[in-house]
N, CA, C and O of each residue as an XYZ file, in Angstrom:
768
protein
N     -85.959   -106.903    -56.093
C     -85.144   -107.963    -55.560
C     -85.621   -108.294    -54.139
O     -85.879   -107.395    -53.338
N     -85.733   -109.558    -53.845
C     -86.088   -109.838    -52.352
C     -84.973   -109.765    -51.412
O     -83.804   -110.121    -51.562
N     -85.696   -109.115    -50.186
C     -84.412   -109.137    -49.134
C     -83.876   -109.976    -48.915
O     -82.746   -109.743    -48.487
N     -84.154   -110.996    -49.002
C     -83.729   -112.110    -48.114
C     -82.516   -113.074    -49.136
O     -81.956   -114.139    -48.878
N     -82.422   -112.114    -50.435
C     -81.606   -113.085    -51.714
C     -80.138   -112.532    -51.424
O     -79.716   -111.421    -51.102
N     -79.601   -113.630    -51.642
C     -77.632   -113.351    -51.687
C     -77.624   -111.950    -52.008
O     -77.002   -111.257    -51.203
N     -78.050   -111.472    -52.788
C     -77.293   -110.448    -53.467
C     -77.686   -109.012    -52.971
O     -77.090   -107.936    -52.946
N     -79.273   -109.550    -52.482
C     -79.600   -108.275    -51.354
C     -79.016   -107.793    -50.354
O     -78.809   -106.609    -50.088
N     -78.612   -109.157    -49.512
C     -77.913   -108.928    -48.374
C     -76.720   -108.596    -48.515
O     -76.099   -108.046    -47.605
N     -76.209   -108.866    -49.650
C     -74.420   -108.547    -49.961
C     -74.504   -106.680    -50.062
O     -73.685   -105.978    -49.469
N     -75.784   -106.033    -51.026
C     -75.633   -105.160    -51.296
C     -75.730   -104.045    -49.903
O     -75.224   -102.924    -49.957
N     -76.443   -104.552    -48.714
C     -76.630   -104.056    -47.635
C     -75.436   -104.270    -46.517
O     -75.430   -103.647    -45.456
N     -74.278   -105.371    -46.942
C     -72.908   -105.868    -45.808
C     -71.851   -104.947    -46.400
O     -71.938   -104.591    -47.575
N     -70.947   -104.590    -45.684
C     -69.356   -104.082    -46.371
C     -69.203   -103.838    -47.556
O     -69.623   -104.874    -48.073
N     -68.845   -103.092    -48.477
C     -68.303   -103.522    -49.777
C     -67.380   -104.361    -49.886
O     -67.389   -105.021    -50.925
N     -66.550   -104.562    -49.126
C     -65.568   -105.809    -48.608
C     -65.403   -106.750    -48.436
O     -64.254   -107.185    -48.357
N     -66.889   -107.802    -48.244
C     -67.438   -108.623    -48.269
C     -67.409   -109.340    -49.589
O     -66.677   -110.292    -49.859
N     -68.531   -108.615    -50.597
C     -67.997   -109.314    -52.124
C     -67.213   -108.889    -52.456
O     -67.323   -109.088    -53.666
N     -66.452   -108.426    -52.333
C     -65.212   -108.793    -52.789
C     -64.112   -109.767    -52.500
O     -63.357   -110.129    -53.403
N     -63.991   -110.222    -51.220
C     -63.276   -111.399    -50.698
C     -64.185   -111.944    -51.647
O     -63.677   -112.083    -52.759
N     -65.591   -112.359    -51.532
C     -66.373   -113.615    -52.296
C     -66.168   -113.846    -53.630
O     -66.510   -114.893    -54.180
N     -65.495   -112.700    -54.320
C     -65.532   -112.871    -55.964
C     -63.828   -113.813    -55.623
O     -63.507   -114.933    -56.023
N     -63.031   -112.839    -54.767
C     -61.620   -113.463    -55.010
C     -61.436   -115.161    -54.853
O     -60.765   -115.866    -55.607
N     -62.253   -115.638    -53.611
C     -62.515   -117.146    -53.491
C     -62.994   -117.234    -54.683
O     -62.190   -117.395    -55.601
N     -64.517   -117.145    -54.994
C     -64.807   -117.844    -56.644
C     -64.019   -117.694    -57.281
O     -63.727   -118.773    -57.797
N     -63.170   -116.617    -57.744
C     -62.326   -116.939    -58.569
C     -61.110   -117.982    -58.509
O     -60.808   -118.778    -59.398
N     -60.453   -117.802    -57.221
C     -59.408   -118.557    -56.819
C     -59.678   -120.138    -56.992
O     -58.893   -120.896    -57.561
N     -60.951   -120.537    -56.394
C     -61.723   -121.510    -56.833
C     -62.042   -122.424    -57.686
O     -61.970   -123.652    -57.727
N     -62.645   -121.061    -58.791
C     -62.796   -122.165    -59.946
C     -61.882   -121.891    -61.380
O     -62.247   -122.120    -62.533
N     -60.700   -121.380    -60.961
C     -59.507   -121.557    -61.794
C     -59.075   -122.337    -61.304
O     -58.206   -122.660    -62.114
N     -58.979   -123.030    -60.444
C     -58.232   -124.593    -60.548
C     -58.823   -125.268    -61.377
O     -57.934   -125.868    -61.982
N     -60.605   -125.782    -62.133
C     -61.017   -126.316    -62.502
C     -61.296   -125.921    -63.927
O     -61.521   -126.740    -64.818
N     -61.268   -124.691    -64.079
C     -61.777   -123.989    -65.459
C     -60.891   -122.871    -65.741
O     -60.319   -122.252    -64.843
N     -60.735   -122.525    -67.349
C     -60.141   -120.993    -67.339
C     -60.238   -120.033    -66.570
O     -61.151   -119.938    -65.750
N     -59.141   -119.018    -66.745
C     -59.224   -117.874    -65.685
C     -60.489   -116.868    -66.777
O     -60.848   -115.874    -66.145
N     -61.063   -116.942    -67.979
C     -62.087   -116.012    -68.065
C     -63.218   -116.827    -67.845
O     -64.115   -115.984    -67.856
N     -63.771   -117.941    -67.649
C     -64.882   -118.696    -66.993
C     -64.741   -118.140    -65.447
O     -65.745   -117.680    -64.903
N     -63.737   -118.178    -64.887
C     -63.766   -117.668    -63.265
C     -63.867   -116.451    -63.194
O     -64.309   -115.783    -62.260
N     -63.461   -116.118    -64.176
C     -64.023   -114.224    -63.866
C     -65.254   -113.999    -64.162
O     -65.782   -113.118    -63.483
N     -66.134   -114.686    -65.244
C     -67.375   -114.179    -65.498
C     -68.066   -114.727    -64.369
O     -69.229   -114.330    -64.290
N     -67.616   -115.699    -63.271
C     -68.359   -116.546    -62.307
C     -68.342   -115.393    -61.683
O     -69.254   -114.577    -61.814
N     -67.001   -115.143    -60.716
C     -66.857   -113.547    -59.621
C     -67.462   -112.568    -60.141
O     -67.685   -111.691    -59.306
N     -68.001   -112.222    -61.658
C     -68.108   -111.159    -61.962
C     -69.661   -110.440    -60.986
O     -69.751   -109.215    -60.911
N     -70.271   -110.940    -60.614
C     -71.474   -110.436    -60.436
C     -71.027   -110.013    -58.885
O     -71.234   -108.844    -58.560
N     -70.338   -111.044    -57.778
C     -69.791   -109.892    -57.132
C     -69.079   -109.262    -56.908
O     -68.935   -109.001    -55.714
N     -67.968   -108.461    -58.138
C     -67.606   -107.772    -58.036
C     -68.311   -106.805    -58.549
O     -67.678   -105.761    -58.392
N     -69.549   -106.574    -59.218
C     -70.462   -105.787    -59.275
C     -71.214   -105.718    -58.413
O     -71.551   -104.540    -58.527
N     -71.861   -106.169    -57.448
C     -72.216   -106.106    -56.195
C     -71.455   -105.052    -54.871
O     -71.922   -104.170    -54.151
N     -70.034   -105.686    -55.010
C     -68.982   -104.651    -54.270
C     -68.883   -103.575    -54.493
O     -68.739   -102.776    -53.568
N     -68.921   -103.203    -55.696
C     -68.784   -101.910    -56.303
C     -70.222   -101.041    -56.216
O     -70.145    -99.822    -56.062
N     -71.515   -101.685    -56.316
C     -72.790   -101.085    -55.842
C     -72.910   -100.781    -54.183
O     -73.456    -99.764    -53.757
N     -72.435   -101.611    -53.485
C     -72.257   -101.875    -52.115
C     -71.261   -100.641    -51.532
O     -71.398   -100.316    -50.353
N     -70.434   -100.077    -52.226
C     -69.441    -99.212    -52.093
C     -69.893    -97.704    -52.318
O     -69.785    -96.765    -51.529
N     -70.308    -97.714    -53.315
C     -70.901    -96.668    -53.920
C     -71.987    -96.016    -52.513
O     -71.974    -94.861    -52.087
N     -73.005    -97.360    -51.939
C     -74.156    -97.108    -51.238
C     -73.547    -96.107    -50.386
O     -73.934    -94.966    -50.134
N     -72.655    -96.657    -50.039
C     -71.982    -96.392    -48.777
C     -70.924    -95.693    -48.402
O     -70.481    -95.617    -47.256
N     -70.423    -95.066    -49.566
C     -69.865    -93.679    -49.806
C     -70.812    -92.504    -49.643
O     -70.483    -91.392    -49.231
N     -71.888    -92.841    -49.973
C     -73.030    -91.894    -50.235
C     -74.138    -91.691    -48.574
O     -74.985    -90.805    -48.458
N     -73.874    -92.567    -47.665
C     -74.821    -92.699    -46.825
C     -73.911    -91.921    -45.539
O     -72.708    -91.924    -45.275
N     -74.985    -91.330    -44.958
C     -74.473    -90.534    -44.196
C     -73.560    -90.768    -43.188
O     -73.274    -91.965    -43.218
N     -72.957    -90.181    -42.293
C     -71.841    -90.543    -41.475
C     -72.046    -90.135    -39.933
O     -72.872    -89.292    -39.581
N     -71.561    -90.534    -39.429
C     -71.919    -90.761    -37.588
C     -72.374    -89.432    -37.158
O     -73.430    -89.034    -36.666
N     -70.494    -88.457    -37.716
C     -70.763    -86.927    -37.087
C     -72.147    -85.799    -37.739
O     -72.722    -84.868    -37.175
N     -72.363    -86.499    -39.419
C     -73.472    -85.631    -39.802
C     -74.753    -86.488    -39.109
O     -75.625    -85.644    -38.904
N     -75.019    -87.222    -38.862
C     -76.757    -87.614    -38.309
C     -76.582    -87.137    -36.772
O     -77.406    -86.448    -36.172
N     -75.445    -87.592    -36.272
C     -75.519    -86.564    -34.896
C     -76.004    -85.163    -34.808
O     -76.899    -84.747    -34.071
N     -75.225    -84.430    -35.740
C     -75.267    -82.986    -35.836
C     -76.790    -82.573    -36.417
O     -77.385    -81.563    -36.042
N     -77.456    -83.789    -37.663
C     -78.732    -83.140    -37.719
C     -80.083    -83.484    -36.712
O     -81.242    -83.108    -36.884
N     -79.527    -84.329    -35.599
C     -80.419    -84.774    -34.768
C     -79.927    -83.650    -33.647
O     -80.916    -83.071    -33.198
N     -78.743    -83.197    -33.094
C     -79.196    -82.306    -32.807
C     -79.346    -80.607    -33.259
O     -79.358    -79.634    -32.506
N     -79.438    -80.640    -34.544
C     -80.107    -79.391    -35.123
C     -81.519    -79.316    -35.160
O     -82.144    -78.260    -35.253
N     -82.166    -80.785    -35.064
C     -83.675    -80.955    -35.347
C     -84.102    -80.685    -33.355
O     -84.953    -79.891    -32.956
N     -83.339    -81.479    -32.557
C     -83.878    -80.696    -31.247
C     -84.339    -79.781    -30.622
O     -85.133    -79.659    -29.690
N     -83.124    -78.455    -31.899
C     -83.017    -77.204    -31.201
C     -83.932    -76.671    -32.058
O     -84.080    -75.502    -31.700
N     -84.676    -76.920    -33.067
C     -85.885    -76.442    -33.594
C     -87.616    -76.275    -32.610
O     -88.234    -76.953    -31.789
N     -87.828    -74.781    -33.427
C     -89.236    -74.882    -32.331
C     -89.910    -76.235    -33.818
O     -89.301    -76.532    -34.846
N     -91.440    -76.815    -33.303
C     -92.214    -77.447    -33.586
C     -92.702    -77.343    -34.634
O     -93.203    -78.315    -35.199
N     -92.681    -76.263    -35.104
C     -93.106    -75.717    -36.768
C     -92.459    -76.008    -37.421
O     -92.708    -76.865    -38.269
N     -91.386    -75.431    -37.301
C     -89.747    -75.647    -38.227
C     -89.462    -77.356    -38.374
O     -89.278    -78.026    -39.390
N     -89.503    -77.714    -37.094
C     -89.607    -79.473    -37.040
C     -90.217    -80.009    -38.421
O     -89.560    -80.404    -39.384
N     -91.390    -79.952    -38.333
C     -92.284    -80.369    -38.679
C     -92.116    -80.090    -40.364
O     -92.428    -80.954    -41.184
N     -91.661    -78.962    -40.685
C     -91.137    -78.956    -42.022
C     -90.664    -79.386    -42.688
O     -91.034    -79.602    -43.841
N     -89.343    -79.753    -42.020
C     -88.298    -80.331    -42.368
C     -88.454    -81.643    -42.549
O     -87.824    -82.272    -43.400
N     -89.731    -82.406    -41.366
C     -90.033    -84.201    -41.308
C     -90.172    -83.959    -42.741
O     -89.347    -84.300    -43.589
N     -91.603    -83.165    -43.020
C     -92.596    -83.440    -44.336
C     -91.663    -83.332    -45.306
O     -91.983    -84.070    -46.238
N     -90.397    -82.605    -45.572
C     -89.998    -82.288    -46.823
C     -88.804    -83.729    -46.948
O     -88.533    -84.382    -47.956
N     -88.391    -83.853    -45.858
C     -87.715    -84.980    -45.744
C     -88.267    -86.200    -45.832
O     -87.521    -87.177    -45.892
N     -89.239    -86.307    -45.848
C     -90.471    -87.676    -46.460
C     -90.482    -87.436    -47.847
O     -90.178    -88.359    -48.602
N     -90.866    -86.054    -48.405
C     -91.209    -85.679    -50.030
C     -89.805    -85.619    -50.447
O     -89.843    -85.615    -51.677
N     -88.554    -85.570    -50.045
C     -87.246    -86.079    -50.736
C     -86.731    -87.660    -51.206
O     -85.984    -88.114    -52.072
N     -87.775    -88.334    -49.860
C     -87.602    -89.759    -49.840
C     -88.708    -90.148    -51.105
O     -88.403    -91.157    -51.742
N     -89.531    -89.680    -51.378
C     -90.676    -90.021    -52.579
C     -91.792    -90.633    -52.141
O     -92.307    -91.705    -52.459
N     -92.224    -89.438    -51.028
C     -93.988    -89.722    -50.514
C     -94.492    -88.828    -50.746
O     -93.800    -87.867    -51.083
N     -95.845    -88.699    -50.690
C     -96.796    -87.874    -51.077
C     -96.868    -87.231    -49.270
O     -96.746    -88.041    -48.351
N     -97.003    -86.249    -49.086
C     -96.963    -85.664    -47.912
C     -98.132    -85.266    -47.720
O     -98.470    -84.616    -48.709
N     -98.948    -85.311    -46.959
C    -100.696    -84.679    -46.396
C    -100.575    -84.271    -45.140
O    -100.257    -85.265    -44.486
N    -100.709    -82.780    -44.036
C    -100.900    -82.581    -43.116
C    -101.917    -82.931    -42.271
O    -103.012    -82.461    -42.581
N    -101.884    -83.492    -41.473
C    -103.427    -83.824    -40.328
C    -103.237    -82.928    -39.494
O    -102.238    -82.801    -38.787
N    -104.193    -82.240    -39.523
C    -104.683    -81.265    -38.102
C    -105.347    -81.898    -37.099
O    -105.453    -81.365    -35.994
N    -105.900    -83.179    -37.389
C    -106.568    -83.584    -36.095
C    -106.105    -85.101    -35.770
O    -105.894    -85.824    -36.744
N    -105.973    -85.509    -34.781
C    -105.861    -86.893    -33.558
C    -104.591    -86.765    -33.499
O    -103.962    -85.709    -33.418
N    -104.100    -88.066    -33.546
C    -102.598    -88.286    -33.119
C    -101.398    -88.165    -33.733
O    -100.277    -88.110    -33.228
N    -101.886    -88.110    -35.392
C    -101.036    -88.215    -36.176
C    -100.984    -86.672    -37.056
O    -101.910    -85.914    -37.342
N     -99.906    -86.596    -37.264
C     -99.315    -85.102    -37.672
C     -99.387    -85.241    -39.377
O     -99.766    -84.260    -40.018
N     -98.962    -86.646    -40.158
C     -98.645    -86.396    -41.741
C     -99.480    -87.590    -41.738
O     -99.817    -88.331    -40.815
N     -99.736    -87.604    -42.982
C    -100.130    -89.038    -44.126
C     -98.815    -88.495    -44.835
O     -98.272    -87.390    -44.842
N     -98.487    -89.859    -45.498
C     -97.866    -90.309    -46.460
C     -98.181    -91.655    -47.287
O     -98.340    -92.797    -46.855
N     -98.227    -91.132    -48.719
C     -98.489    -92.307    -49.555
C     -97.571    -92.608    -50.584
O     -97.289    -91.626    -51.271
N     -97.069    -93.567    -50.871
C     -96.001    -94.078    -51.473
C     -96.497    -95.730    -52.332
O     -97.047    -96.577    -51.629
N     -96.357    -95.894    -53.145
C     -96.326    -96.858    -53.823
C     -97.825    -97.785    -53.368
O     -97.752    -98.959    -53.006
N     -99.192    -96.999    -53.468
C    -100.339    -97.535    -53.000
C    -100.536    -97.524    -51.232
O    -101.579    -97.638    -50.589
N     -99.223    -97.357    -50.777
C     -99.689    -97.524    -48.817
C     -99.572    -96.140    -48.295
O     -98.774    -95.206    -48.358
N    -100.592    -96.389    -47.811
C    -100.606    -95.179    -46.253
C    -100.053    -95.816    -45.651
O    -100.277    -96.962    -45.262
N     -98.703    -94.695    -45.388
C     -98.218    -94.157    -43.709
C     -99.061    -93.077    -42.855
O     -99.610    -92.250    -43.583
N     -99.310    -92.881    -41.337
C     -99.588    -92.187    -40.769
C     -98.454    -91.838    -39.836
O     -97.815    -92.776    -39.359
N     -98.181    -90.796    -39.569
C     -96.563    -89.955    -39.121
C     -96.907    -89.185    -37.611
O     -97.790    -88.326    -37.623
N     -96.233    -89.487    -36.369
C     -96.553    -88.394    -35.750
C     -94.988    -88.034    -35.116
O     -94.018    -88.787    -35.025
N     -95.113    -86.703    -34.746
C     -94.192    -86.153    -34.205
C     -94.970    -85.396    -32.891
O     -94.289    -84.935    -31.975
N     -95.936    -85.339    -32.884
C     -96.316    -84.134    -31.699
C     -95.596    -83.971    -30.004
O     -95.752    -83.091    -29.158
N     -94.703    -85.349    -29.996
C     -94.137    -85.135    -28.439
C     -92.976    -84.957    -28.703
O     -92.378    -84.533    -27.713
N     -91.996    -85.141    -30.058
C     -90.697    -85.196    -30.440
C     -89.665    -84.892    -29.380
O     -88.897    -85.786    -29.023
N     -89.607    -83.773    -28.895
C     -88.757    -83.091    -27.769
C     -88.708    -83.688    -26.476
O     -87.641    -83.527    -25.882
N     -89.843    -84.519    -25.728
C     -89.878    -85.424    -24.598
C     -88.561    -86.091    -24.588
O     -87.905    -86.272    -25.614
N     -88.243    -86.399    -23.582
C     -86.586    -87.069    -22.856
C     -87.102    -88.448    -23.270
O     -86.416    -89.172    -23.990
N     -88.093    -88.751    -22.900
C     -88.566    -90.449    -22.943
C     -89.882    -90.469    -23.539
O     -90.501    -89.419    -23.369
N     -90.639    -91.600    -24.358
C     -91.575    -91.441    -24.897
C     -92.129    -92.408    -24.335
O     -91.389    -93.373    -24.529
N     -93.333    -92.831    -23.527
C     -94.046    -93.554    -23.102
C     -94.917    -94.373    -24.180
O     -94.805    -94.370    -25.406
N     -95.850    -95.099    -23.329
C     -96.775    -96.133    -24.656
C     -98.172    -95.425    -24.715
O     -99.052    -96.124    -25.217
N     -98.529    -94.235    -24.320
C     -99.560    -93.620    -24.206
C     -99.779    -93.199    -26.016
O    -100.536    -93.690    -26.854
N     -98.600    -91.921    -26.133
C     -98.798    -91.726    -27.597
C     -98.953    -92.866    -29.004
O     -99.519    -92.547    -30.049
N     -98.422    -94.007    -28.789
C     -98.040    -94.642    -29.247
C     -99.854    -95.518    -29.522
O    -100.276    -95.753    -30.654
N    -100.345    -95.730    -28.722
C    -101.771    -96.061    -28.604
C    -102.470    -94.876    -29.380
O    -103.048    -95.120    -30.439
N    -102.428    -93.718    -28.915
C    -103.051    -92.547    -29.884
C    -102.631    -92.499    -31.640
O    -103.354    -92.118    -32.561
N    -101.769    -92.819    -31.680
C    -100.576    -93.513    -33.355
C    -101.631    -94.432    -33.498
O    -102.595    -93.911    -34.059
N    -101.829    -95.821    -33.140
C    -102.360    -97.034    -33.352
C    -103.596    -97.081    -33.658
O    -104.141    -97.834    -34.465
N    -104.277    -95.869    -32.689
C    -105.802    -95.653    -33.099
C    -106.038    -95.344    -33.834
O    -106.787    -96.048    -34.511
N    -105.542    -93.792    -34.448
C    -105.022    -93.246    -35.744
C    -104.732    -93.985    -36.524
O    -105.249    -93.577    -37.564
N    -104.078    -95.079    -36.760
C    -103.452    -95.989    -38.052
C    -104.853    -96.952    -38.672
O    -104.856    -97.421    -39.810
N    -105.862    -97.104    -37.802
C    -106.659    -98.021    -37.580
C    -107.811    -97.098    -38.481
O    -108.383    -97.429    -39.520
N    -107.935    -95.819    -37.692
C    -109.280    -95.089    -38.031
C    -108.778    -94.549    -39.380
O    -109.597    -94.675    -40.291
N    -107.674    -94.006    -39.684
C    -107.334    -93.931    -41.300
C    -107.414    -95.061    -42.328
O    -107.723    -94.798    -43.490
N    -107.103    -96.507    -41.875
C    -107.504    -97.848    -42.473
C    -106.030    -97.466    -42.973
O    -106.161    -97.298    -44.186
N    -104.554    -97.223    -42.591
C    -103.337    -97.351    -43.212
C    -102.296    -98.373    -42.826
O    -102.197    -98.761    -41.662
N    -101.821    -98.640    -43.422
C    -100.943    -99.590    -43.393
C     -99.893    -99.605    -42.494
O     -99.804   -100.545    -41.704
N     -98.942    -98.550    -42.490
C     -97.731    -98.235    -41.539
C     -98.385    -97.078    -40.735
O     -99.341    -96.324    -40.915
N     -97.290    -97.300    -39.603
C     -97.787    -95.946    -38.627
C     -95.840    -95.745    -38.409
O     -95.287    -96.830    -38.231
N     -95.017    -94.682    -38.417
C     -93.852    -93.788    -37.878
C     -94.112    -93.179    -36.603
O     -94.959    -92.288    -36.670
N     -93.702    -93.364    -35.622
C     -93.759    -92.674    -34.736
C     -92.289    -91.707    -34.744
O     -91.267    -92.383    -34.864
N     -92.075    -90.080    -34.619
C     -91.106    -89.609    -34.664
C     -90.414    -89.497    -33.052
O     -91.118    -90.270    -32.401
N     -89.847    -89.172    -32.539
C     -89.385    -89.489    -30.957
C     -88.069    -88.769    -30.925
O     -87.252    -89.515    -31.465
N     -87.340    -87.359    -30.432
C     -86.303    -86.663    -30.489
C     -85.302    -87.180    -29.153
O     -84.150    -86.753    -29.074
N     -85.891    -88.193    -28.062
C     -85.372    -88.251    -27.290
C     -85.358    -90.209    -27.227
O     -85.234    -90.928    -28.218
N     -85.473    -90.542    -26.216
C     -85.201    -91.722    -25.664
C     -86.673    -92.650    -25.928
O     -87.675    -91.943    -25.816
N     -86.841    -93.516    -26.123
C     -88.477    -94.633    -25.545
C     -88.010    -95.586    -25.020
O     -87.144    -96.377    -25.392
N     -88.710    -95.499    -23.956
C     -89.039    -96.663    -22.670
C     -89.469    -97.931    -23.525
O     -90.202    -98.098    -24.500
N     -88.501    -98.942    -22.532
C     -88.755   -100.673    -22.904
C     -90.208   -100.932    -23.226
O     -90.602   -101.231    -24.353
N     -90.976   -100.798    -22.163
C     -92.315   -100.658    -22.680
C     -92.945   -100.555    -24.069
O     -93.602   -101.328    -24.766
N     -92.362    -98.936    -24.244
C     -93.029    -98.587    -25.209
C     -92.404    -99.012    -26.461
O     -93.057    -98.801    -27.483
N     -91.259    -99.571    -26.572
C     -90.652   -100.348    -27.768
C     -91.319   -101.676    -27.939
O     -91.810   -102.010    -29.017
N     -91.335   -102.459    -26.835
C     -92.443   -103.404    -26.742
C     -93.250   -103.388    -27.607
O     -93.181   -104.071    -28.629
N     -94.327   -102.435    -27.265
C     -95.603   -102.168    -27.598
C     -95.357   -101.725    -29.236
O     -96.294   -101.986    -29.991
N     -94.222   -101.108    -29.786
C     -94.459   -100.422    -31.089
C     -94.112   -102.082    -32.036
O     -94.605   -102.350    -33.132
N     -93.122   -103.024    -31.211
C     -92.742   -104.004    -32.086
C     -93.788   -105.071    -31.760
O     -93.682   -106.124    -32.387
N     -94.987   -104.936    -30.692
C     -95.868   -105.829    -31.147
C     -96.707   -105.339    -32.134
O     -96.950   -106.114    -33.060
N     -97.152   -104.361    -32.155
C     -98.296   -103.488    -33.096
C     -97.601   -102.960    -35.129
O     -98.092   -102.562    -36.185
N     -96.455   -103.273    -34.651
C     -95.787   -103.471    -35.899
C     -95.751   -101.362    -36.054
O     -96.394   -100.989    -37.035
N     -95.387   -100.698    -35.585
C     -95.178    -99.154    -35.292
C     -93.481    -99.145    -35.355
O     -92.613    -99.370    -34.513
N     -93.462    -98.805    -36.651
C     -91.982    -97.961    -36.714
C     -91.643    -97.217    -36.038
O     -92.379    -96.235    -35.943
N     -90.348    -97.233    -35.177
C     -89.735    -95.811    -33.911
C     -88.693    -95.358    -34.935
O     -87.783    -96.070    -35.361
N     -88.997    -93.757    -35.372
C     -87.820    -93.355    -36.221
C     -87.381    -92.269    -34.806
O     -88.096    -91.279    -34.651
N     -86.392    -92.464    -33.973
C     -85.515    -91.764    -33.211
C     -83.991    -91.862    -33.505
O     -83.382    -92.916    -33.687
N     -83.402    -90.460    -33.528
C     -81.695    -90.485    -33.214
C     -81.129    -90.945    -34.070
O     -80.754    -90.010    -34.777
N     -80.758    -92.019    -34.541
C     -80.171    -92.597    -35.670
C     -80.784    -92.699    -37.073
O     -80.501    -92.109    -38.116
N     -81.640    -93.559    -36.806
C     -83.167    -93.748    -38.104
C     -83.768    -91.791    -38.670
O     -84.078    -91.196    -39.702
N     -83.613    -91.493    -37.094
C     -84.399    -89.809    -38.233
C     -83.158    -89.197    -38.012
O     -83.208    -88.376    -38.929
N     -81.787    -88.943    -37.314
C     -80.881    -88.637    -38.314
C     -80.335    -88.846    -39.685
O     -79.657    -88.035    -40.316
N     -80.822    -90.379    -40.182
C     -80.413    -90.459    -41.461
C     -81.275    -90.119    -42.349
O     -80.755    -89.993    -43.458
N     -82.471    -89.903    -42.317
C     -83.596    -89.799    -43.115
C     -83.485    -88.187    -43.346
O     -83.376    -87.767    -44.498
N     -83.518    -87.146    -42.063
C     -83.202    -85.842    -42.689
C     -81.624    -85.207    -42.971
O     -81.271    -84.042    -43.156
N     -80.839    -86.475    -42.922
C     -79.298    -85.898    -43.230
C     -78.944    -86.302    -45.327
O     -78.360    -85.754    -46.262
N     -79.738    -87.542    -45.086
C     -79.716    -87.716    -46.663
C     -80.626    -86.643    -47.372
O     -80.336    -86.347    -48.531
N     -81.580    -86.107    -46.837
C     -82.651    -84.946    -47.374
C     -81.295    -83.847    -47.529
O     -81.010    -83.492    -48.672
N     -80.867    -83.574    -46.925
C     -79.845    -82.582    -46.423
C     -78.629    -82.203    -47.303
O     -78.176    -81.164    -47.783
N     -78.303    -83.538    -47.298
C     -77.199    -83.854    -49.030
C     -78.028    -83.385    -50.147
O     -77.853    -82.394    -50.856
N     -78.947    -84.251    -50.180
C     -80.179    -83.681    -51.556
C     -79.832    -82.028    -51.397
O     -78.941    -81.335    -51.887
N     -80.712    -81.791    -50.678
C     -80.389    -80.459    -50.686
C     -79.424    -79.167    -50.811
O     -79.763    -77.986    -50.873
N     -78.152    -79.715    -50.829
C     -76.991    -79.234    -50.448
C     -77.183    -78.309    -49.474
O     -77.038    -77.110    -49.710
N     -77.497    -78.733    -48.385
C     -76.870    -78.342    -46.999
C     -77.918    -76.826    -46.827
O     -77.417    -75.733    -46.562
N     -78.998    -76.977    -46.978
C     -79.979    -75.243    -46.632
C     -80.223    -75.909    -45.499
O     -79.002    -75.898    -45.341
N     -80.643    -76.518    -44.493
C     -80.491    -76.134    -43.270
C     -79.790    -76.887    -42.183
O     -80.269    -76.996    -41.054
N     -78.924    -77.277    -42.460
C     -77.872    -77.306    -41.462
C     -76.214    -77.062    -42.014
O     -75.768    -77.714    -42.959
N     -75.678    -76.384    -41.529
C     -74.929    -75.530    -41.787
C     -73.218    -76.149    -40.805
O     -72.194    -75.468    -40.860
């Protein structure tokens, strides 16, 4: 389905949303037609609402991505680093370690390389230095996406620089949800 279609965006707003929208269509076009012509009209979003609901029963919640962002802080760099890769291979990538340049994982998913780094994670602020070492890396692998991982804050700058170069910033929120849904998968082995 394309993002950009009604039904994408409905499935990504409130569950609350289609549902007011089915009640207008319906309200709607029972003035003009039977009430089971107006229901099969609403029907799709009230299936929408109900997918939309579901999402979002299921998606993590403020106090758990807090708590696994800071459980992932208080990790040494090894342990980190585990948890990214297995939390990528929960999401359904192929996980590859790099020992050398800037980037820490490959990941391949549906024909594209990602290149992944975490190596400064713990820094208060992340400058545009690493972020250039990512870019070079994304370039000399010939991959498609580059993740930069970031445990703390990035400078205007360096957000700049990741949203001209097209460099995903997964910090705080974005990689709390990514290893808190791993986490559910998991039922809860490491954070407690």
């Amino acid at each position: 389905m394309r993002k950009d279609s009604l039904f994408s965006i409905l499935s990504r707003a409130p569950w609350w949303m289609s549902l007011v929208i089915a009640a207008a269509m319906f309200a709607g076009i029972r003035l003009f037609l039977p009430d089971i012509a107006a229901f099969f009209a609403a029907l799709p979003f009230l299936v929408i609402a109900g997918y939309a609901g579901w999402r979002q029963t299921r998606a993590p919640g403020a106090d758990r991505i807090a708590r696994a962002v800071a459980t992932l802080r208080a990790m040494p760099s090894d342990n980190f680093s585990v948890v990214i890769g297995e939390a990528f291979r929960y999401d359904g990538y192929n996980v590859a370690r790099r020992t050398d340049g800037a980037a820490d994982f490959e990941l391949r998913k549906n024909g594209r390389l990602t290149v992944v780094s975490c190596k400064r994670w713990k820094v208060a602020q992340t400058g545009v230095g690493p972020l250039r070492d990512l870019l070079a890396a994304k370039r000399q692998s010939e991959a498609q996406d580059c993740i930069y991982v970031a445990g703390g804050d990035v400078s205007d700058n360096a957000r700049k620089f990741a949203t001209e170069n097209s460099i995903q910033l997964m910090n705080d929120a974005t990689l709390g949800e990514l290893v808190a849904r791993f986490e559910r998968g998991q039922r809860s082995w490491f954070l407690k």
